[in-house]
N, C-alpha and C positions, 0 to 999 in steps of 0.2 A: 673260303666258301666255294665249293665246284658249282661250276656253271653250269652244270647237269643235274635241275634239280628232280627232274622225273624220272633218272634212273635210281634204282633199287638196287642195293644186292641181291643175287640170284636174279636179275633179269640177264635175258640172254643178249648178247654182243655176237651180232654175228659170227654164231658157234661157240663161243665163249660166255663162259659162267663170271657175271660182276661183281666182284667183291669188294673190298672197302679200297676207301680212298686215301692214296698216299701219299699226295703231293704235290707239288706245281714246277712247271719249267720254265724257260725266257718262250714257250709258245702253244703250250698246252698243260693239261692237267692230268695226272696219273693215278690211276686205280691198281687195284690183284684183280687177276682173273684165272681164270683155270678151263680148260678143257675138260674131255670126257673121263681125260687118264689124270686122277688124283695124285699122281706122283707126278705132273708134272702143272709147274706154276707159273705162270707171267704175270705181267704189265701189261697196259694199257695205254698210252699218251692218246687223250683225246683232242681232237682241236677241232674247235669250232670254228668253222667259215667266217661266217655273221661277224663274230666278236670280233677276230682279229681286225678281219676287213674295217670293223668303225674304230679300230684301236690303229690305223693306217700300216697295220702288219701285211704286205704283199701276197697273193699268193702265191707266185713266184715265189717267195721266201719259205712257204709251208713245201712247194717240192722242189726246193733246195735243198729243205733237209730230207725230206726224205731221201731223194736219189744220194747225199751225203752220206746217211745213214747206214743207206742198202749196201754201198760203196764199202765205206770205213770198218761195218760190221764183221765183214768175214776178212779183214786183215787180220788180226789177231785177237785175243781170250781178254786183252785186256781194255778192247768197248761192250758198250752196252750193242746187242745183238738184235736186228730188227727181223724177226720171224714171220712177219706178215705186214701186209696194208691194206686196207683198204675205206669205202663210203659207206654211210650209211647212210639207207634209201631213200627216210625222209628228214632226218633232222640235217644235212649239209654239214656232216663233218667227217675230218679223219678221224682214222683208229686206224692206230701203230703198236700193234705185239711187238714186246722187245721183252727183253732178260728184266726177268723179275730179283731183286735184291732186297735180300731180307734183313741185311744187317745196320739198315741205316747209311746216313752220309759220314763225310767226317766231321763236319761240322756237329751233328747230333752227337760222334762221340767225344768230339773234345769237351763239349758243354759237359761231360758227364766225366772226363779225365783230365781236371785241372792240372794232376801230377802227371809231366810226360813219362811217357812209355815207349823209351827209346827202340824197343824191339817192336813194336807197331808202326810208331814214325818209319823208321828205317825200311821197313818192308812196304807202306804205302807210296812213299817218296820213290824209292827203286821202278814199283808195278806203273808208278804215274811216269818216271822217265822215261820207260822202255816203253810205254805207249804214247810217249810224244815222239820218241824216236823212230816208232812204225807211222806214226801220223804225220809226220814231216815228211819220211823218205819214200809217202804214197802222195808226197804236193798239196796237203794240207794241213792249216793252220786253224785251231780248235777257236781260238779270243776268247774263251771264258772257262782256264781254270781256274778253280776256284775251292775248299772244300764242300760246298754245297753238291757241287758235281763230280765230286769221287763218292765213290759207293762200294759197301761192302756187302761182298753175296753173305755173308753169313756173319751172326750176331758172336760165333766164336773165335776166339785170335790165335790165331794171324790166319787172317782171313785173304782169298780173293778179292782186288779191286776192282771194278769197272767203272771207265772213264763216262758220264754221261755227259745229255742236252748239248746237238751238234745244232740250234735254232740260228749259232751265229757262226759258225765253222765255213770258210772262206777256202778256193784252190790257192795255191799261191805257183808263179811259173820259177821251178828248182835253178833253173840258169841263174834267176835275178835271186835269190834269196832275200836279200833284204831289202828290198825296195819294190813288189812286187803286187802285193796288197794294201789295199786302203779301207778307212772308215772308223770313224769314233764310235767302237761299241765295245759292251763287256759287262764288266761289274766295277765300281770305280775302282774300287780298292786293288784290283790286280791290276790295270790297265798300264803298261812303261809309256815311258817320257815321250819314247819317236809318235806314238800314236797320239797322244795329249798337244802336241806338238803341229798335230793336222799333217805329219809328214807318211811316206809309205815306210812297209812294212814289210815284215814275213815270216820266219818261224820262231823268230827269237821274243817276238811276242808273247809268243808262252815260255821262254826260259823266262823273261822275269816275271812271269805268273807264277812258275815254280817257284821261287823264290822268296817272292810273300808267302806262296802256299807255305814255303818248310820253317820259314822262319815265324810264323804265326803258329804254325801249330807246333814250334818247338816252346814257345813261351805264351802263349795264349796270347799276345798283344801284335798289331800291327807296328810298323818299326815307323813310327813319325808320334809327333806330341800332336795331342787333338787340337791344339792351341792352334795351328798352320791353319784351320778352317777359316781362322775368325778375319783376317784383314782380307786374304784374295780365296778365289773357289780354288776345289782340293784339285781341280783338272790344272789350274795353275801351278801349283804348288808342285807335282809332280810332273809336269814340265820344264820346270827351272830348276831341279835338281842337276848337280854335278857330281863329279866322279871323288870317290869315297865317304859320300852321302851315308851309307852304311853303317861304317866305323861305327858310329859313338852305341849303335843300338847290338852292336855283335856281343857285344859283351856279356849280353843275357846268355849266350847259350854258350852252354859249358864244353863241349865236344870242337875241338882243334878242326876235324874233319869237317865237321857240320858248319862253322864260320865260314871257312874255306870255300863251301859248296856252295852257299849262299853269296857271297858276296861276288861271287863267278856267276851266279847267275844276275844279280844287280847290277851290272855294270851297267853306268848310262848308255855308252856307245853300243848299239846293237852288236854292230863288224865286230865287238870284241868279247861278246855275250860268250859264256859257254853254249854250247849245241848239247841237245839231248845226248845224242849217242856221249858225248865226252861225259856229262851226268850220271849215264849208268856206267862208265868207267872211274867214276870218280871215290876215293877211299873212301870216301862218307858212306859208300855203301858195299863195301868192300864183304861184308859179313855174311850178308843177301848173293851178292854177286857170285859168291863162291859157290852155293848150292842151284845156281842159274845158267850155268855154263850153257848147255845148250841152247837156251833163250839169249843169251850177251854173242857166242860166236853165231849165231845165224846173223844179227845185226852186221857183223864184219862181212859175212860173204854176201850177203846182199839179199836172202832170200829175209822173211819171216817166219818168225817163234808164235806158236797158238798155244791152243789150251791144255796139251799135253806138256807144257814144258812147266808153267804155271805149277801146276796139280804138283809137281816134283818139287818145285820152291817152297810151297806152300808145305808139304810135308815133311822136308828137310828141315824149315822156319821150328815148325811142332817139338821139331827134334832139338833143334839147338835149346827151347825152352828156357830163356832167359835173357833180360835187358843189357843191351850193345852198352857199355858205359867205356868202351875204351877208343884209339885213335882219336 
């Protein structure tokens, strides 16, 4: 239910045209909107003051993200892009223009493609690593991938990804990698063991976010029996995990590379997690990789790959035009 119940479509947003309602984040709620040029389309993340504040959401927290956002934006094609900010004069809230995506989460498409699609997986998995590997080597840590916050710009495949909802995206200091950042937040089901654990943390917190990410959406199922809810809480459960916890649930997915890829990101011990960059070097996505070059060697020499290198993967993807069933 949006919390805006007196805006209308077609009322104006400072300068922008309000269009329907698409969604909710960990700190506001998003609409379409458009300017005066019909060819071009946004979003909206609205947040209301008021609510947060009686929901004890800081706000400090509301321009955390923002300056997060403004930050992370213009690293690379593969976030969500915040094109403006600002108040509005009298209702006490933000409004954040960001890139508007039309083709849904991945969560919306998996409900819709119980049969994997290995040539999609493959290509979301890669766009998600190569953008944790610019969001890591710019000192920050996302805590909440998830498929709800990957997004695809368009409903045709193979599509553009954008990484979004930076509500709980954290700096983390690159000297300490893993012991750097603190705080029990996320979504349960991605959250690893060190953080469940009330220990610090740092980027490898999202390698094993990736990790549920590929292994869920290689098999539709989370890799635990629902059963673990019933004697202790699941923040327990995922705490006391030990090292090849995994095993028994690999065996749903059929691809050699993909095991591999996953269980390198599961590893309990952070210090021995795969790192993004190893991830988008990794054979599991060997197929992607190949029409990426430009986007893979800029990660080696240190600068960053944007949206011109993207548009080439994406078009090369078109061309290959069939399901990865091998490696």
């Amino acid at each position: 239910m949006p919390i805006f119940p007196n805006r209308r479509p077609g009322d104006n947003l400072g300068g922008y045209i309000l269009g329907r309602y698409l969604g909710e984040g960990s700190s506001g709620q998003v609409f379409a909107v458009r300017d005066g040029d019909p060819d071009k389309k946004y979003a909206a993340k609205l947040l209301n003051k008021n609510v947060l504040l009686s929901k004890n959401y800081p706000t400090r927290s509301i321009e955390k993200e923002i300056l997060a956002m403004k930050e992370i934006s213009e690293m690379s094609g593969n976030f969500v892009k915040l094109i403006e900010c600002f108040q509005t004069e009298y209702e006490s809230k933000f409004v954040l223009i960001i890139t508007r995506a039309d083709g849904g989460d991945v969560f919306e498409w998996r409900r819709h493609h119980m049969v994997p699609d290995y040539r999609v997986i493959n290509n979301v998995v890669f766009q998600v690593s190569h953008g944790l590997a610019v969001l890591h080597k710019g000192g920050y840590v996302h805590r909440d991938i998830k498929h709800d916050n990957v997004l695809f710009l368009t409903k045709k495949q193979p599509s553009s990804v954008i990484i979004a909802d930076f509500g709980l995206t954290t700096k983390y200091n690159i000297r300490r990698p893993y012991d750097s950042a603190h705080g029990f937040c996320g979504s349960l089901d991605y959250i690893p063991p060190e953080a469940c654990r009330d220990m610090p943390y740092g980027p490898s917190f999202d390698m094993w976010s990736l990790g549920i990410f590929t292994i869920s959406f290689l098999t539709n199922h989370f890799p635990w029996d629902p059963s673990c809810h019933k004697d202790r809480t699941f923040r327990e459960y995922i705490g006391s995990l030990t090292e090849g916890w995994i095993d028994p649930y690999l065996d749903a997915v059929k691809l050699k590379s993909a095991r591999d890829f996953i269980s390198k990101c599961l590893i309990v011990n952070p210090r021995n997690r795969m790192t993004a960059i190893e991830a988008v070097h990794h054979p599991f996505l060997e197929e992607v990789r190949e029409v990426a070059d430009f986007s893979v060697m800029s990660l080696k020499e240190g600068s960053i790959g944007g949206n011109s290198a993207f548009r080439s993967v994406m078009s090369a993807m078109a061309e290959i035009g069939r399901s990865i069933i091998t490696n």
